[in-house]
C-alpha positions as protocol buffer text, in pm:
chain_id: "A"
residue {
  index: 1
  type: UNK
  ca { x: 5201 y: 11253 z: 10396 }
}
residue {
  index: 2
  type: UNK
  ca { x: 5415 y: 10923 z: 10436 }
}
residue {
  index: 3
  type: UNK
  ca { x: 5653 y: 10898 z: 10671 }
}
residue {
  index: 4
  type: UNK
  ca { x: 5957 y: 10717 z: 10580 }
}
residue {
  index: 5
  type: UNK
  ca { x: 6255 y: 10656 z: 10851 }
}
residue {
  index: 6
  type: UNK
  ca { x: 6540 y: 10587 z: 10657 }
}
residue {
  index: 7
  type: UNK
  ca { x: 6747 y: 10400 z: 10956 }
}
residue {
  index: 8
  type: UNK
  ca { x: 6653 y: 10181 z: 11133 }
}
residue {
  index: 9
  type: UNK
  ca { x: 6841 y: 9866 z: 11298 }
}
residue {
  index: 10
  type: UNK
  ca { x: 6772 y: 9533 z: 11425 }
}
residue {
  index: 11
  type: UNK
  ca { x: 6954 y: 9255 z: 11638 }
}
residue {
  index: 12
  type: UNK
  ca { x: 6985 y: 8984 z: 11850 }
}
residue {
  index: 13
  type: UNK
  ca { x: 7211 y: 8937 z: 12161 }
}
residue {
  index: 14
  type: UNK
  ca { x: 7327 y: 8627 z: 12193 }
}
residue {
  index: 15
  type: UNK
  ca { x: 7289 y: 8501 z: 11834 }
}
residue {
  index: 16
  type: UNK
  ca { x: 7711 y: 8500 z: 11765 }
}
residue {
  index: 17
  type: UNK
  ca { x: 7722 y: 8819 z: 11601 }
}
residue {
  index: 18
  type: UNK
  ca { x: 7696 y: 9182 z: 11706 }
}
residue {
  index: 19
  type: UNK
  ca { x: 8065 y: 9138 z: 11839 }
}
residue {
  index: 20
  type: UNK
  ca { x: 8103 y: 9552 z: 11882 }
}
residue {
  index: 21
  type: UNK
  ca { x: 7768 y: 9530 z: 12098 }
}
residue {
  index: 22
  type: UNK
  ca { x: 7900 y: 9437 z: 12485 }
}
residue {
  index: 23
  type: UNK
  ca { x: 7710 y: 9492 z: 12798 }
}
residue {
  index: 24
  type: UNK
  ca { x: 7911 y: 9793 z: 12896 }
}
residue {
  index: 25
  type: UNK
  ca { x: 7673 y: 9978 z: 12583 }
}
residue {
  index: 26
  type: UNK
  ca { x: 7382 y: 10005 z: 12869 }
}
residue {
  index: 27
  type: UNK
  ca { x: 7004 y: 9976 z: 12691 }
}
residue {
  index: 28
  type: UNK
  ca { x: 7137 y: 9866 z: 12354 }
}
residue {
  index: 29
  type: UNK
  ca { x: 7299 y: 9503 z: 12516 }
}
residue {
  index: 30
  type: UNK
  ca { x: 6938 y: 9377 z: 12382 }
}
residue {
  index: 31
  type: UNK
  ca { x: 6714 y: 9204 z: 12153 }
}
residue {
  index: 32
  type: UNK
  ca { x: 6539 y: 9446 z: 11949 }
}
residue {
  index: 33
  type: UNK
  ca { x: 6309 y: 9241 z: 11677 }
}
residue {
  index: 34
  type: UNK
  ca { x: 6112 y: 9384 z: 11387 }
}
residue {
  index: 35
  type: UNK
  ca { x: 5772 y: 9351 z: 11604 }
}
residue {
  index: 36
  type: UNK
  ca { x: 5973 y: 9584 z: 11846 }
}
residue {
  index: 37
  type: UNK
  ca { x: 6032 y: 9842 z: 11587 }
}
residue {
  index: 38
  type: UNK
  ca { x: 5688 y: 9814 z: 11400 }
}
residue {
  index: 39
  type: UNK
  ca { x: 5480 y: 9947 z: 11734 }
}
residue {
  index: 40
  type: UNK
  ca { x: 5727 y: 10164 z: 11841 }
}
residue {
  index: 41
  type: UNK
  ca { x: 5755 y: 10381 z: 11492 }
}
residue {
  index: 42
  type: UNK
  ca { x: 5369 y: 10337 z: 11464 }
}
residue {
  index: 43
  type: UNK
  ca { x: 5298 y: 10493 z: 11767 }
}
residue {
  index: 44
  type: UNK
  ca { x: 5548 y: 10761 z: 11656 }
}
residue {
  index: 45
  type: UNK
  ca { x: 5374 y: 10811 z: 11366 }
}
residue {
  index: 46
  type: UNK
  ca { x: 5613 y: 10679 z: 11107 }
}
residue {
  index: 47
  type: UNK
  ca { x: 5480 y: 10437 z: 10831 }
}
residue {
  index: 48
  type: UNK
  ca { x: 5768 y: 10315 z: 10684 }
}
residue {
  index: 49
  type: UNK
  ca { x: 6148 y: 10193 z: 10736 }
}
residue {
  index: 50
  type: UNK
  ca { x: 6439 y: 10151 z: 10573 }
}
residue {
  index: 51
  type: UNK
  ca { x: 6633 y: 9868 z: 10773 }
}
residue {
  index: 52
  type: UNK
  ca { x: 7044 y: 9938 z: 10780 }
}
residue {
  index: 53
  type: UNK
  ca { x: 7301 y: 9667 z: 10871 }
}
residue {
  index: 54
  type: UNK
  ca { x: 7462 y: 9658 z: 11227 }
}
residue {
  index: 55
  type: UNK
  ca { x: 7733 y: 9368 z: 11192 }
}
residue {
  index: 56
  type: UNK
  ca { x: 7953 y: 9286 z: 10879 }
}
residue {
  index: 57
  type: UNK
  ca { x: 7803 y: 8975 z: 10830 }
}
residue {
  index: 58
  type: UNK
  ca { x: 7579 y: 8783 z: 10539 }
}
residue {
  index: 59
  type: UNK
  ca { x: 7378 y: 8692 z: 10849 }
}
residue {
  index: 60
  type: UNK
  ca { x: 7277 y: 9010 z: 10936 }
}
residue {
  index: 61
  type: UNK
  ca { x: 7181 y: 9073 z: 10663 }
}
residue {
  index: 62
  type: UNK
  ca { x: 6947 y: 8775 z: 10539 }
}
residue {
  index: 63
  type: UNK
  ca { x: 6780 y: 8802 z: 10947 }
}
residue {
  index: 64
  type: UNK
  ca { x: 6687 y: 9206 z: 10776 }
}
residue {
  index: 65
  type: UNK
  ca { x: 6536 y: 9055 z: 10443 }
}
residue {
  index: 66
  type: UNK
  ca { x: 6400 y: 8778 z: 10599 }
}
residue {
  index: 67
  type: UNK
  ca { x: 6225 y: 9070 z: 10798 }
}
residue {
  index: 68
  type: UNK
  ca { x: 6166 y: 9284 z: 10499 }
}
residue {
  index: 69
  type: UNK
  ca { x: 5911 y: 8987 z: 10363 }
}
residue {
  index: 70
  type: UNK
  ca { x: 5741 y: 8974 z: 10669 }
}
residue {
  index: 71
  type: UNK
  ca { x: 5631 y: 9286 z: 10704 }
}
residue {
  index: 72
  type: UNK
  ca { x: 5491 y: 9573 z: 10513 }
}
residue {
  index: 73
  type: UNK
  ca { x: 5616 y: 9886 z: 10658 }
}
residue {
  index: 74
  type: UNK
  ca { x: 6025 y: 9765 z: 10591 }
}
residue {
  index: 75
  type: UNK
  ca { x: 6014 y: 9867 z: 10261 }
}
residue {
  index: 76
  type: UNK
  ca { x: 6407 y: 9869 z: 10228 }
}
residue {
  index: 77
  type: UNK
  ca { x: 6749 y: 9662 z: 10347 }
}
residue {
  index: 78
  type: UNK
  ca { x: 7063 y: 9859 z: 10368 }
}
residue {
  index: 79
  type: UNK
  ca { x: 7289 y: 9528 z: 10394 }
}
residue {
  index: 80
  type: UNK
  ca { x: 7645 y: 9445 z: 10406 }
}
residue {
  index: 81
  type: UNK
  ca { x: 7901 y: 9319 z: 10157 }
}
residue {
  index: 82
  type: UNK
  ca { x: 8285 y: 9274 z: 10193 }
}
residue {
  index: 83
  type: UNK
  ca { x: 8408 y: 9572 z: 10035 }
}
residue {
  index: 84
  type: UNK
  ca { x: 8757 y: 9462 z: 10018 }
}
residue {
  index: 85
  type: UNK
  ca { x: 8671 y: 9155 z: 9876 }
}
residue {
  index: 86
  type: UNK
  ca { x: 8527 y: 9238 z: 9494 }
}
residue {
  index: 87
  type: UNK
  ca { x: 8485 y: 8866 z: 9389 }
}
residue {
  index: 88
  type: UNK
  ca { x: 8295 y: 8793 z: 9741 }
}
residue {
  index: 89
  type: UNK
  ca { x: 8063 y: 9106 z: 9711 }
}
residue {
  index: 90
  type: UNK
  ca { x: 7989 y: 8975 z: 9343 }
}
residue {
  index: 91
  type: UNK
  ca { x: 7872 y: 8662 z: 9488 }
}
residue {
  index: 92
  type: UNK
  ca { x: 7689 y: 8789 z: 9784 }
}
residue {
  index: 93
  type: UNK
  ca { x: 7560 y: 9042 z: 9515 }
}
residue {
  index: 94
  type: UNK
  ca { x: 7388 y: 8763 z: 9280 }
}
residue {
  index: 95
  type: UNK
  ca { x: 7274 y: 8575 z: 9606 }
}
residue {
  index: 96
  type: UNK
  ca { x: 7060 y: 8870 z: 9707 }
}
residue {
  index: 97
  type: UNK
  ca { x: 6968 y: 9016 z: 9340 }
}
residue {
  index: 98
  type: UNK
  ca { x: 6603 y: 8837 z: 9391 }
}
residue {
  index: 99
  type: UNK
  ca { x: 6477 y: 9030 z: 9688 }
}
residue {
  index: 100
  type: UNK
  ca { x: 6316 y: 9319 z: 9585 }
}
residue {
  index: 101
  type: UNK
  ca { x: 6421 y: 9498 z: 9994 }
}
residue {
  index: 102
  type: UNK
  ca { x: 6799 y: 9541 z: 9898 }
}
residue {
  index: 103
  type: UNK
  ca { x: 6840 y: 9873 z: 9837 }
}
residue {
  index: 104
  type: UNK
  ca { x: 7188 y: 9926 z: 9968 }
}
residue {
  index: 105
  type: UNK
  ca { x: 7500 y: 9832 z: 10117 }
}
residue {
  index: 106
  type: UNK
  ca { x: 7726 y: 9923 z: 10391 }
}
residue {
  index: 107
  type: UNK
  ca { x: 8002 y: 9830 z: 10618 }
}
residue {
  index: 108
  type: UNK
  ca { x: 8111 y: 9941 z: 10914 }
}
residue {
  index: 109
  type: UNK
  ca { x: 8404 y: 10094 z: 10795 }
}
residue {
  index: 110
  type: UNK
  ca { x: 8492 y: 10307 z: 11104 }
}
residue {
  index: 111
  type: UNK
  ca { x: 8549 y: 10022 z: 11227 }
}
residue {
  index: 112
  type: UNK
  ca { x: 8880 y: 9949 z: 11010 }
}
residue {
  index: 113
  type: UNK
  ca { x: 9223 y: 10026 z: 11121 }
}
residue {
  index: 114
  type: UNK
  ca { x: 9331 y: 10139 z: 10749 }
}
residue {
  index: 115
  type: UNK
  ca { x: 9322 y: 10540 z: 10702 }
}
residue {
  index: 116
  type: UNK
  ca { x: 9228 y: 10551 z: 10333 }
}
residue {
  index: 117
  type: UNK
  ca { x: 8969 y: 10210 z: 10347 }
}
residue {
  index: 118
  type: UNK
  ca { x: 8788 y: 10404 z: 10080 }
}
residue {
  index: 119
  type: UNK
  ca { x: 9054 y: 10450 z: 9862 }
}
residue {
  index: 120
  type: UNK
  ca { x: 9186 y: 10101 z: 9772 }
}
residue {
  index: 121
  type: UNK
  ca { x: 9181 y: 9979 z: 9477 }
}
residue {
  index: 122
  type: UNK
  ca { x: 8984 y: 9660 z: 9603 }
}
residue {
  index: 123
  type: UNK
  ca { x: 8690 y: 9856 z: 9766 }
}
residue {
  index: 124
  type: UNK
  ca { x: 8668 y: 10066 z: 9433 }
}
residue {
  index: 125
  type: UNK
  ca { x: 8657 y: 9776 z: 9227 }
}
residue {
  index: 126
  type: UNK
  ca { x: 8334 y: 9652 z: 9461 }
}
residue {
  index: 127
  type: UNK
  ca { x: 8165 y: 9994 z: 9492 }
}
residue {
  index: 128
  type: UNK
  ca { x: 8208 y: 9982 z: 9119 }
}
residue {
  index: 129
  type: UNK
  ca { x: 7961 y: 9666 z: 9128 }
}
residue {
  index: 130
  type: UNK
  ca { x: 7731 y: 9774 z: 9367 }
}
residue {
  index: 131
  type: UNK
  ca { x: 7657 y: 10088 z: 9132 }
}
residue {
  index: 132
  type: UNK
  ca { x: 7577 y: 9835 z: 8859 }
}
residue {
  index: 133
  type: UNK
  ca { x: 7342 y: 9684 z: 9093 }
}
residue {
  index: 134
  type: UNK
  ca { x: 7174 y: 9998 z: 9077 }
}
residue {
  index: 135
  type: UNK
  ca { x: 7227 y: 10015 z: 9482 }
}
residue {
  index: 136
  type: UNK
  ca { x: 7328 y: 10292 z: 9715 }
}
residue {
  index: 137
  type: UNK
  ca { x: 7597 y: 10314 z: 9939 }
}
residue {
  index: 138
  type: UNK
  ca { x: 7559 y: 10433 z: 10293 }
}
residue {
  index: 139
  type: UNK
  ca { x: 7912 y: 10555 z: 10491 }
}
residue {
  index: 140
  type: UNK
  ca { x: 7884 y: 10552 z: 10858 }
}
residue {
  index: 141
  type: UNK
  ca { x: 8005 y: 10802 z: 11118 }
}
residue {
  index: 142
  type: UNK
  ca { x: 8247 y: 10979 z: 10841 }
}
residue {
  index: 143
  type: UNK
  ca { x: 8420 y: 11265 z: 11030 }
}
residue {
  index: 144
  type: UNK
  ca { x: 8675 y: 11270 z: 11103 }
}
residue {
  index: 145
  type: UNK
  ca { x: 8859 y: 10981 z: 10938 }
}
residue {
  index: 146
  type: UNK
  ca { x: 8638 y: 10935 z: 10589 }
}
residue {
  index: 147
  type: UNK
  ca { x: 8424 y: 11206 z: 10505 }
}
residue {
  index: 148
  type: UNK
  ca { x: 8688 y: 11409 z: 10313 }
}
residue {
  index: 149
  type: UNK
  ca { x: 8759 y: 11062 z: 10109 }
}
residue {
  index: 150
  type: UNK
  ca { x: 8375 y: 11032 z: 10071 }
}
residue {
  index: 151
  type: UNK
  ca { x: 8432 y: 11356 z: 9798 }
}
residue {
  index: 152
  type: UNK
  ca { x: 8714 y: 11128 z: 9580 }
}
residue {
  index: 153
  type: UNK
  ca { x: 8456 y: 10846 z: 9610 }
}
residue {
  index: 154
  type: UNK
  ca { x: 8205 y: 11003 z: 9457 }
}
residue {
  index: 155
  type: UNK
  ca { x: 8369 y: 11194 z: 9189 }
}
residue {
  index: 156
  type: UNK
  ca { x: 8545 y: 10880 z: 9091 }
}
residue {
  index: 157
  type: UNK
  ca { x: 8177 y: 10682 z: 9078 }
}
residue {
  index: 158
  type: UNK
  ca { x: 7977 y: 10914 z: 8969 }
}
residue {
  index: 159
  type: UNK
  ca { x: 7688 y: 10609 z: 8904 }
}
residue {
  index: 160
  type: UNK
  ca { x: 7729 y: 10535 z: 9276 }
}
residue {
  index: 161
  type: UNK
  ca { x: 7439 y: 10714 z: 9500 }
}
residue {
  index: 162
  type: UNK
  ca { x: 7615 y: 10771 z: 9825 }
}
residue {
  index: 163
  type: UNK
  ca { x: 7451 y: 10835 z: 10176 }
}
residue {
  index: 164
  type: UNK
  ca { x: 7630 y: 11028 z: 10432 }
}
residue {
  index: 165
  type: UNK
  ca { x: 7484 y: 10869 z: 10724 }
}
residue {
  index: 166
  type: UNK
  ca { x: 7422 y: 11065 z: 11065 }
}
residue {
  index: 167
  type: UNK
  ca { x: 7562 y: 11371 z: 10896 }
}
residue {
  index: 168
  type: UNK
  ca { x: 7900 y: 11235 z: 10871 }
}
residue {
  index: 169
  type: UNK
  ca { x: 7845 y: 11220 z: 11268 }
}
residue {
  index: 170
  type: UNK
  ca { x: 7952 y: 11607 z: 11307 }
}
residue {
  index: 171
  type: UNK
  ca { x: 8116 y: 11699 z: 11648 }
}
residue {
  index: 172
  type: UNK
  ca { x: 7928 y: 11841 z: 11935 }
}
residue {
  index: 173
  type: UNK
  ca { x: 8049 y: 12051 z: 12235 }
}
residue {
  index: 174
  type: UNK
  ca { x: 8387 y: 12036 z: 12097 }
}
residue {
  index: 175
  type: UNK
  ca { x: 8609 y: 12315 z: 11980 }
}
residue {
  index: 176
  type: UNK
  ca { x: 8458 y: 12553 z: 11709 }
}
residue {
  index: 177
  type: UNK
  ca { x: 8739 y: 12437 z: 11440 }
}
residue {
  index: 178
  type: UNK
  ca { x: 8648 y: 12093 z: 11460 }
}
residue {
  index: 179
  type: UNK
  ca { x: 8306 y: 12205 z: 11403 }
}
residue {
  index: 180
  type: UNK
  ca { x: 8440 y: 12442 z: 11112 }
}
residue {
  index: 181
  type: UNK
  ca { x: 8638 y: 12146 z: 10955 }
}
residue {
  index: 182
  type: UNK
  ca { x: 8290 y: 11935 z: 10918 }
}
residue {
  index: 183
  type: UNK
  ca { x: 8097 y: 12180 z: 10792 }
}
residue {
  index: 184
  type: UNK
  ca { x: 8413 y: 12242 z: 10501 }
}
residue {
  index: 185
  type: UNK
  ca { x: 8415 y: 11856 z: 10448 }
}
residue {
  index: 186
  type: UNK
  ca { x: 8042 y: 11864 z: 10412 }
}
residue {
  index: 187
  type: UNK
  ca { x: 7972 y: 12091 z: 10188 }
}
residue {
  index: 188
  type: UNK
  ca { x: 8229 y: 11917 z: 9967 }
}
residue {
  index: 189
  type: UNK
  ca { x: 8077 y: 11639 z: 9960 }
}
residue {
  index: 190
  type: UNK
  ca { x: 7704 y: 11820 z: 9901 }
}
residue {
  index: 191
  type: UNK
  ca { x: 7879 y: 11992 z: 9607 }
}
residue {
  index: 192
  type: UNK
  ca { x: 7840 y: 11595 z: 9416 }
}
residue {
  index: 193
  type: UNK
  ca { x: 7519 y: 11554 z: 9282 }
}
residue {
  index: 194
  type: UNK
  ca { x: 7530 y: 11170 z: 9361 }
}
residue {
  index: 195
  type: UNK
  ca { x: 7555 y: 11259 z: 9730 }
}
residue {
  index: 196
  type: UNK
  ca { x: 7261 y: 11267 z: 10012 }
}
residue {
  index: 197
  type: UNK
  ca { x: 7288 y: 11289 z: 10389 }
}
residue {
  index: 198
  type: UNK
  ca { x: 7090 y: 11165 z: 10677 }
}
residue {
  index: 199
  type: UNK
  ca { x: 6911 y: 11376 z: 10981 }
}
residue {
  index: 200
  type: UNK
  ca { x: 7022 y: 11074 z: 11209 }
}
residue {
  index: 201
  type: UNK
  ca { x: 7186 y: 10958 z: 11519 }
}
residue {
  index: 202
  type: UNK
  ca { x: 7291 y: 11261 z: 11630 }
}
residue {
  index: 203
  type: UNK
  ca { x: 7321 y: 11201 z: 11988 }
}
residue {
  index: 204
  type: UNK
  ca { x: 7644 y: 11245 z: 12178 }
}
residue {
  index: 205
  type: UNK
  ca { x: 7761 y: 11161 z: 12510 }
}
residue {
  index: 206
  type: UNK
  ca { x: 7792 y: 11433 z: 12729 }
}
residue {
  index: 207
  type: UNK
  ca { x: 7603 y: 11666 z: 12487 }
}
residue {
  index: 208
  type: UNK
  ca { x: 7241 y: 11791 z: 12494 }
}
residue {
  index: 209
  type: UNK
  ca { x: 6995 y: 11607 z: 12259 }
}
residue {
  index: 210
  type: UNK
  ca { x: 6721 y: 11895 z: 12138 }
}
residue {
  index: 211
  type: UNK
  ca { x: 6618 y: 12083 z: 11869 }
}
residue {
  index: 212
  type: UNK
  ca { x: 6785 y: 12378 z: 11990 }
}
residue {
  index: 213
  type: UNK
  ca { x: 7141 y: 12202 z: 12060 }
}
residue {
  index: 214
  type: UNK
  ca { x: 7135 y: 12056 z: 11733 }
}
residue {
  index: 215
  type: UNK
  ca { x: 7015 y: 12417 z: 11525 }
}
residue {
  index: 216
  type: UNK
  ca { x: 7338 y: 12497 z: 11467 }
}
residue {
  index: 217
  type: UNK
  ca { x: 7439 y: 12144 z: 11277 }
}
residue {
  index: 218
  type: UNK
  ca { x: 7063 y: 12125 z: 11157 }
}
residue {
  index: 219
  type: UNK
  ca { x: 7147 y: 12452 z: 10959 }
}
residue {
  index: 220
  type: UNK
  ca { x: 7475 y: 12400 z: 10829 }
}
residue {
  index: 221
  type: UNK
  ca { x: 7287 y: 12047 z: 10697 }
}
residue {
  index: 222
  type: UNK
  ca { x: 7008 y: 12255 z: 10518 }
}
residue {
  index: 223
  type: UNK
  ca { x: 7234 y: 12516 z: 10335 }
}
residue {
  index: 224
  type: UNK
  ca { x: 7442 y: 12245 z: 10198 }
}
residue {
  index: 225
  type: UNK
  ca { x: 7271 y: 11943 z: 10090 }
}
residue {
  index: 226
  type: UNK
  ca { x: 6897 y: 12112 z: 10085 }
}
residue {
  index: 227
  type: UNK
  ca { x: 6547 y: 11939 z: 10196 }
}
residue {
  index: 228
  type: UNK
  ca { x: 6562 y: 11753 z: 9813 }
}
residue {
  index: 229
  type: UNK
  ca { x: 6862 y: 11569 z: 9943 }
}
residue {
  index: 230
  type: UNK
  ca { x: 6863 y: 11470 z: 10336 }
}
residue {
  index: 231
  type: UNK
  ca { x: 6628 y: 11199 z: 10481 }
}
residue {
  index: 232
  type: UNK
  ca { x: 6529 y: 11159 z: 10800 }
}
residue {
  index: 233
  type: UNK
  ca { x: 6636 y: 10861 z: 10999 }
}
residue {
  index: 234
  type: UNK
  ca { x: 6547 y: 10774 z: 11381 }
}
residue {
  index: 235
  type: UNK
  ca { x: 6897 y: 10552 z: 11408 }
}
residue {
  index: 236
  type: UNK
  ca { x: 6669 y: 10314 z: 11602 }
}
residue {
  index: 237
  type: UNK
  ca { x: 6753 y: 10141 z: 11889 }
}
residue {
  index: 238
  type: UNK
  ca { x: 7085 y: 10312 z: 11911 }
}
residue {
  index: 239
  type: UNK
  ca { x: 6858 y: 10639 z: 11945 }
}
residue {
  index: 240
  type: UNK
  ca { x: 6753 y: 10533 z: 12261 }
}
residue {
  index: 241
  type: UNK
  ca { x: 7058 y: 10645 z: 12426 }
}
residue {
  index: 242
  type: UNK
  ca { x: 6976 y: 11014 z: 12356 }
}
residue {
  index: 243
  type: UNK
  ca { x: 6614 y: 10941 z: 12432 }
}
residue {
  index: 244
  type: UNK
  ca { x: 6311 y: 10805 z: 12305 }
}
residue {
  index: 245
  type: UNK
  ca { x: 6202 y: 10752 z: 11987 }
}
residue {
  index: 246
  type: UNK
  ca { x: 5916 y: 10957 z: 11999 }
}
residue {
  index: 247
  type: UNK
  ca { x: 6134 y: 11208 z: 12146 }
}
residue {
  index: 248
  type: UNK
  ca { x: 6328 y: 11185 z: 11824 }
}
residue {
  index: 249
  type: UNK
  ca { x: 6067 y: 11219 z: 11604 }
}
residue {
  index: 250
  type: UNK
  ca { x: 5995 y: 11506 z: 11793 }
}
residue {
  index: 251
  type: UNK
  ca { x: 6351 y: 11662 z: 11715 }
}
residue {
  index: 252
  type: UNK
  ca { x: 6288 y: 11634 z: 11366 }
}
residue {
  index: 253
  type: UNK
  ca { x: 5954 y: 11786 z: 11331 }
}
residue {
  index: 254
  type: UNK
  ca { x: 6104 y: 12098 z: 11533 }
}
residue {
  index: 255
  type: UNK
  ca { x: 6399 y: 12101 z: 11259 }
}
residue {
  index: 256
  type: UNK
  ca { x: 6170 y: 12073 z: 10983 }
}
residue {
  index: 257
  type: UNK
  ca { x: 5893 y: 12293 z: 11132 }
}
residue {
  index: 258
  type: UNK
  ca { x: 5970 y: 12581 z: 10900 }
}
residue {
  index: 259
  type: UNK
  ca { x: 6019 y: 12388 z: 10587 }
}
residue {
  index: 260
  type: UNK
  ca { x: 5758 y: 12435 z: 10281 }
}
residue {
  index: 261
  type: UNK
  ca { x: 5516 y: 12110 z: 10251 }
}
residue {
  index: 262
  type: UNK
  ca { x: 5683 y: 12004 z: 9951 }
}
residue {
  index: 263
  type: UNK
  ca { x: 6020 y: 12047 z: 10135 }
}
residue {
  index: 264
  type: UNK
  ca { x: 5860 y: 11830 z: 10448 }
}
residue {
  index: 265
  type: UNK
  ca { x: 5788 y: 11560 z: 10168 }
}
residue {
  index: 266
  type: UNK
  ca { x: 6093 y: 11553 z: 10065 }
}
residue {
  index: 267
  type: UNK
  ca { x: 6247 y: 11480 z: 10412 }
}
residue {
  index: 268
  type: UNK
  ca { x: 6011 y: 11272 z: 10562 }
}
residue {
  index: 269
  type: UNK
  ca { x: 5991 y: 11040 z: 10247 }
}
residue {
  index: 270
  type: UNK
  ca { x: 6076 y: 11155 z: 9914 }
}
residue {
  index: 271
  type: UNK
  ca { x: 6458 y: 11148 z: 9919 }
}
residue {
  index: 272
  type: UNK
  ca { x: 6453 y: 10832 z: 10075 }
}
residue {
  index: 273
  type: UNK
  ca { x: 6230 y: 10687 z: 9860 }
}
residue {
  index: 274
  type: UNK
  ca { x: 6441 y: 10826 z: 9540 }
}
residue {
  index: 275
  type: UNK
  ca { x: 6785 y: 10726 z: 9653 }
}
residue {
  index: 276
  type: UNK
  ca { x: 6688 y: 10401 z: 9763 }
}
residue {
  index: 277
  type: UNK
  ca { x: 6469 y: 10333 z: 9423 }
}
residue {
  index: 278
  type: UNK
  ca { x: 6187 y: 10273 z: 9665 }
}
């Protein structure tokens, strides 16, 4: 069975970009190069990758394709286009509409100080164009600011395939409402048939990182979306501030351990490989 992580990041310090990534971020104030990431998911035992942006920049993303045709086992680029900007994502659009990697976009939208980012006009009008690129559209760390607009966003593009990355990053060792509020959010955005989710960077500070802390989100995850639409993704190097990512890898296959082989499949690979036209 193939093994397919469907997140997986790459940068270099120093290089000008990267400007969220400061040395007060501990293990991740590092290169980490596609060589890097090749042996360490091969000795985990994953074959494949899906490579996501980590800076809203063209740069980023040309250093991940650049990648992508260097090596086998990154058989996808998530990249990044100006959402806001619907005449520069055209362009950056038609620049990249050659290399066979894109597979994606996203931003980092949690980033941005406006509430409803998802809901202008401008960011419609590009999301629009990515769908016609036949492209997905990953959202990072969606709760609690986005992941109720995620459900407008897909209804009103229904040709847009949209990823809920990291689960919509649901909260851990907080207070049992919050928790109740993601898993409503959630399941209204697994209620859109264009929408998947990623098992992915679900480390917290302060919080335990195991199977067993995680069963309760794991579950809630399951009876919404379903094996046929969640991926697994290791969230790569940023991971490694939960643990290794063997230890990871290990997470998952305890989640997963009771699912039917066809179910497994669709995890490990399949509804990666679908969403991202892989």
């Amino acid at each position: 069975m193939v093994r397919l992580d469907a997140h997986v990041h790459l940068w270099e310090v120093g290089s000008g970009q990267y400007s969220w990534l400061t040395p007060e971020h501990g293990i991740l104030f590092n290169t980490f190069t596609a060589e890097q990431a090749g042996q360490t998911l091969a000795d985990a035992g994953i074959d494949q990758a899906i490579l996501v942006q980590a800076d809203d920049t063209a740069a980023d993303t040309e250093m991940m394709l650049s990648a992508a045709a260097a090596h086998n086992w990154i058989v996808g680029v998530v990249g990044w286009v100006p959402l806001e900007d619907p005449a520069a994502t055209a362009t950056l659009l038609e620049r990249w509409g050659h290399h066979d990697a894109l597979c994606g976009v996203r931003a980092l939208i949690h980033n941005d100080p406006r509430p409803h980012f998802l809901a202008l006009e401008s960011v419609r009008e590009s999301l629009g164009l990515v769908a016609q690129a036949g492209l997905s559209f990953d959202v990072p760390d969606a709760f609690p600011r986005y992941l109720d607009q995620v459900v407008d966003l897909a209804q009103a593009l229904p040709g847009l395939r949209v990823v809920v990355d990291h689960l919509g990053k649901p909260p851990r060792g907080g207070r049992d409402e919050e928790f109740e509020r993601w898993q409503g959010q959630l399941a209204a955005v697994s209620a859109l048939p264009n929408t998947t989710a990623k098992l992915s960077g679900l480390h917290a500070d302060g919080a335990e990182y195991s199977a067993q802390a995680l069963e309760r989100v794991w579950d809630s995850a399951l009876s919404t979306f379903g094996p046929e639409r969640l991926m697994f993704g290791g969230d790569w190097p940023v991971s490694l501030l939960g643990g290794s990512y063997r230890e990871t890898v290990e997470i998952a296959e305890s989640l997963m351990s009771l699912l039917s082989p066809t179910e497994a499949r669709s995890m490990w690979a399949g509804t990666a490989q679908r969403v991202y036209d892989r």
